[in-house]
C-alpha positions in Angstrom: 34.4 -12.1 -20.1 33.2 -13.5 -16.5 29.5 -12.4 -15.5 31.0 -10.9 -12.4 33.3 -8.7 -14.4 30.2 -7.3 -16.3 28.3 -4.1 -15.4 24.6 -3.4 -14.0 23.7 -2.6 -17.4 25.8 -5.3 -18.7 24.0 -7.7 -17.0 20.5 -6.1 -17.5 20.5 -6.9 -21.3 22.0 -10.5 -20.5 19.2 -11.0 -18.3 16.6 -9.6 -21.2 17.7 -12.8 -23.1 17.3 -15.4 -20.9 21.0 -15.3 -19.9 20.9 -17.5 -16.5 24.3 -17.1 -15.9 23.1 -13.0 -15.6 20.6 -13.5 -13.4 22.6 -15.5 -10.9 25.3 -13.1 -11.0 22.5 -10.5 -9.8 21.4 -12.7 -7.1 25.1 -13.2 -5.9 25.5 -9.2 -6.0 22.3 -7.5 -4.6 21.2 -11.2 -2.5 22.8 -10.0 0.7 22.0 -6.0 0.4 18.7 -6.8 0.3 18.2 -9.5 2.7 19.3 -6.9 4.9 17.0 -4.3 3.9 13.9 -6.8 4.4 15.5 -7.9 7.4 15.6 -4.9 8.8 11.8 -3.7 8.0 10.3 -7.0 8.9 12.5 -8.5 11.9 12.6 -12.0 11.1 15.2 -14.0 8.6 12.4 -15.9 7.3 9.9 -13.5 6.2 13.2 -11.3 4.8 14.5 -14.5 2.9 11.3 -15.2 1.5 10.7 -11.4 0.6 13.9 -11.7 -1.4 12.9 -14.9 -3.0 10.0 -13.2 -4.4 11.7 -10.2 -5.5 14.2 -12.3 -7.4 11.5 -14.5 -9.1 9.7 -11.8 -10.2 13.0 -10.4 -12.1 13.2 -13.4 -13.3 9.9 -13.7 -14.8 9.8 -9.9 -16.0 13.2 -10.0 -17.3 11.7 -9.5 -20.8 9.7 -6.2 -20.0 12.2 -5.0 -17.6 12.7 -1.0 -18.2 15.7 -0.8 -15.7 18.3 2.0 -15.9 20.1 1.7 -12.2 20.1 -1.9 -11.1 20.8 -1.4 -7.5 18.3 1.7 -7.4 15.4 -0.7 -9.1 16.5 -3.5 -6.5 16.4 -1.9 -3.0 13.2 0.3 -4.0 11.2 -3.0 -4.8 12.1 -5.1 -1.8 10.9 -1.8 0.4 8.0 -1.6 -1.5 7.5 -6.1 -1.3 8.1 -5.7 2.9 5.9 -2.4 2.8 3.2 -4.4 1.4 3.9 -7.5 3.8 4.1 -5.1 6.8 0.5 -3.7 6.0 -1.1 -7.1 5.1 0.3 -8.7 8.7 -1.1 -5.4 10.3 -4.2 -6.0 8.2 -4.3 -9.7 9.6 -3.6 -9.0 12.7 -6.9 -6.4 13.1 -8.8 -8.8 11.8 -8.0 -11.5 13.9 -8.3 -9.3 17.3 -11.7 -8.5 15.6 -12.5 -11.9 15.6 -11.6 -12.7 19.4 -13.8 -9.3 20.4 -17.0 -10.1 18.3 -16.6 -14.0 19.6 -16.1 -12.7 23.1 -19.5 -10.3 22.6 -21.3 -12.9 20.6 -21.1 -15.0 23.5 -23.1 -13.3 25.9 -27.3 -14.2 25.9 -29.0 -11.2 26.9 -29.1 -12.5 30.8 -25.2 -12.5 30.6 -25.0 -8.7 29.8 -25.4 -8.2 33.6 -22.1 -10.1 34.2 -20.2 -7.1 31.6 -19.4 -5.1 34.7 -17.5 -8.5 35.9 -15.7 -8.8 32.3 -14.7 -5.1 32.4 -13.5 -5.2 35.7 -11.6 -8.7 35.0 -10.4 -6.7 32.0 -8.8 -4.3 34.3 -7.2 -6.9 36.4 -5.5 -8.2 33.3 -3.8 -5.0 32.3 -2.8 -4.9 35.7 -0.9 -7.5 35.2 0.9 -6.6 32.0 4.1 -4.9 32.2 3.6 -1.4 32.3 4.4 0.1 28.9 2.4 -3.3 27.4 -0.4 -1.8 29.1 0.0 1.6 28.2 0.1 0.6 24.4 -2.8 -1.6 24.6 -4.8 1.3 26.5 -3.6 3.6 23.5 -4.3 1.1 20.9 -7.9 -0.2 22.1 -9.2 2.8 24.0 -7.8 5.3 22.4 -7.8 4.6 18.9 -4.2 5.5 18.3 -2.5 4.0 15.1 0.3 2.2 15.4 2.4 4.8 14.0 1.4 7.3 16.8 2.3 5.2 19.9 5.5 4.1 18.4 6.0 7.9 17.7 4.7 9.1 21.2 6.5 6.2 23.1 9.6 6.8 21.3 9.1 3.1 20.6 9.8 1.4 16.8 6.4 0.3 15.4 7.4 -3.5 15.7 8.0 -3.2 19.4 4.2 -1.3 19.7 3.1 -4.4 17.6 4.9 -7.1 19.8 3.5 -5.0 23.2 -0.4 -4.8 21.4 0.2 -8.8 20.7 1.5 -9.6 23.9 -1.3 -7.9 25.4 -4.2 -9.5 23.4 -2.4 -12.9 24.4 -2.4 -12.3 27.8 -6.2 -11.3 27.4 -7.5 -14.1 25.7 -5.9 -16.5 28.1 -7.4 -15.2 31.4 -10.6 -14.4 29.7 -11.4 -17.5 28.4 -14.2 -18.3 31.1 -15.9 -15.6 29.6 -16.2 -17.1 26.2 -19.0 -19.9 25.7 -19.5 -22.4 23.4 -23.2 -22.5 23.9 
């Protein structure tokens, strides 16, 4: 009997002993299904390709302890739960780093430059002028409000990505025309 004519569960307990022909039978039936899945949480083929890569390898090197009663079930769950996990740590990142261009941006002022924050406020504002309008409006809400993420994208009837690309786009913009008032002193 062909791998591909062989069950979930059939291939399950192939896969338990180190049946390679199993596992790639898996990866030719679920590959696809779950690309799309991660594709569809994280928005780029390469971070949804290499999600599934890591999903599959860890199958792979589990296949002894697996516990799994519905194959397809087991599968989607853990790619949500591997571009769940990716999703937070780029959001994680992504704090971090803005927190990194604020505290360099306040580090750089000597206590005689702290006169000139009226000037970086208002050349703040002049910015967000610039920005398109709803980039503007999700920064405001991100920075100055303190609003997650979640709730723009709720409020704005936006997805979260596009509040993520706006809040990027805007701390691009920002860093670009504000660079005179970063030192290296």
């Amino acid at each position: 009997m062909k791998h591909s004519q062989l069950s979930d569960e059939q291939l399950i307990d192939f896969l338990k002993k180190d049946d390679k022909k199993a596992f790639e039978e898996i990866y030719h039936r679920y590959w696809y299904k779950l690309f799309g899945v991660a594709y569809h949480e994280t928005g780029t083929k390469e971070e949804a390709e290499e999600l599934v890569h890591d999903l599959f390898e860890s199958l792979w090197l589990k296949r002894e302890q697996l516990n799994i009663r519905f194959l397809s079930a087991y599968l989607v769950v853990s790619i949500k739960h591997l571009t769940t996990n990716y999703i937070k740590s780029q959001i994680t990142n992504r704090k971090f780093q803005e927190y990194i261009i604020f505290h360099e941006i306040q580090q750089s002022f000597s206590t005689e430059e702290i006169v000139h924050f009226a000037d970086l406020s208002k050349a703040v504002d002049e910015v967000l002028k610039k920005l398109p309008e709803k980039t503007c409006e999700v920064f405001k809400m991100s920075r100055f409000e303190n609003q997650s993420v979640k709730d723009i994208a709720q409020r704005l009837e936006l997805s979260e990505k596009a509040v993520e690309y706006h809040i990027t786009k805007s701390l691009k913009v920002l860093r670009e025309n504000l660079k005179v008032y970063h030192s290296d002193n």
